[in-house]
N, C-alpha and C positions, 0 to 999 in steps of 0.2 A: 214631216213634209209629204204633200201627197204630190208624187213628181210626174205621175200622169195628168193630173188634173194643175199642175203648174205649167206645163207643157200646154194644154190645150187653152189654158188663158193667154200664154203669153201671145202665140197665135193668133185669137180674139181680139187679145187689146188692140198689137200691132195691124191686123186686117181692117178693124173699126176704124182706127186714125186713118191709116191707108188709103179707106178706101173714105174719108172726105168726114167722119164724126166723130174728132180728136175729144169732143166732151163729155161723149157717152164713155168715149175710152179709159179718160181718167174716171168718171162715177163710176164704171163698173169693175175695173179692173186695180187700180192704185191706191195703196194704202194711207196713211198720214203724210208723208213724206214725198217727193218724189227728185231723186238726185240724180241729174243729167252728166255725162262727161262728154258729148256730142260736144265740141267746140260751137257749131254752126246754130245751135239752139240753148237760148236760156234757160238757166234752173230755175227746176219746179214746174205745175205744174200749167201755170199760164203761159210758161215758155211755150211748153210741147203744143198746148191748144194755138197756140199766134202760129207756131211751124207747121203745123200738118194743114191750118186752116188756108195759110197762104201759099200751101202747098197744090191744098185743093181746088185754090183758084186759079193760081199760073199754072196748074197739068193738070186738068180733068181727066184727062184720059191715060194718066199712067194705069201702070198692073203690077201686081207683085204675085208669083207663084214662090211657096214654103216648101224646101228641097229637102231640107233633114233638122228635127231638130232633135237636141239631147237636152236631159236634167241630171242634175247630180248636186244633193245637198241644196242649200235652197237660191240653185242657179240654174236658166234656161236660157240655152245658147239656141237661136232662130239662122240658119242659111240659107237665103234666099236669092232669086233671081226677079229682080225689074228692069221693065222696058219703059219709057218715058219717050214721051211725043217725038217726033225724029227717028223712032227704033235707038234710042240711045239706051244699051244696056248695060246693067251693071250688077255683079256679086254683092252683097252684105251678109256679114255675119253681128249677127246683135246678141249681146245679154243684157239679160234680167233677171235683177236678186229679187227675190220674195221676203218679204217677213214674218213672223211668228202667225198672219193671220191669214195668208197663203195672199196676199198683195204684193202687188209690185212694188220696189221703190227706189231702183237703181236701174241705170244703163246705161252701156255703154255699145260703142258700135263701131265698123271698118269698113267701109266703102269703096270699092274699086271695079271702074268702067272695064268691062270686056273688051279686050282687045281684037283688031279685025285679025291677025294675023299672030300666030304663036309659033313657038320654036319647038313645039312640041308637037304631038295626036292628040291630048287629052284637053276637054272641056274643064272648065272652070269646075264642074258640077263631078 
């Protein structure tokens, strides 16, 4: 596994859906397969193109900025921070398993809105 170069796909894939061309994202980036455990999106790959596509309709103007991500074996964990119309912001951490041909074909994911007020000093990030 080349884990730098899994790293910089899975970034690709996910900024290409992101940012509004979920169909380039599967062509260029997903293997034979592609196994969602996102509850809110169907499996495979016509799921994720219907989500991002109708993602890019109702929010054009979201953002995603990539805060750190790691690889280890043939898995790329993404943490990131988006803001969605409203300034409504939110954490996610994603993974994605790769396959023997360096494609994606799993993921999973954990989403949770930044709070205005914490009981702490430290940022989400």
């Amino acid at each position: 596994m080349d884990l730098e170069k899994n790293k910089q796909n899975a970034i690709a894939f996910y900024k290409t859906a992101y940012e509004g061309n979920p169909q380039k994202a599967i062509k260029d980036y997903v293997g034979q397969e592609y196994i969602q455990h996102n509850p809110d999106v169907e499996n495979g790959t016509e799921g994720f193109i219907s989500y991002f596509e109708r993602m890019q309709t109702e929010y054009p103007d979201k953002s995603i900025e990539f805060v750190r991500y790691i690889a280890e074996g043939d898995l790329v964990a993404l943490h990131t921070h988006q803001t969605w119309p409203g300034n409504d912001q939110y954490v996610t951490m994603d993974f994605f398993r790769f396959d023997e041909n360096g494609k994606i074909c799993e993921h999973w994911d954990a989403i949770q809105e930044i709070p205005s007020v914490s009981k702490n000093p430290n940022t989400m990030y």
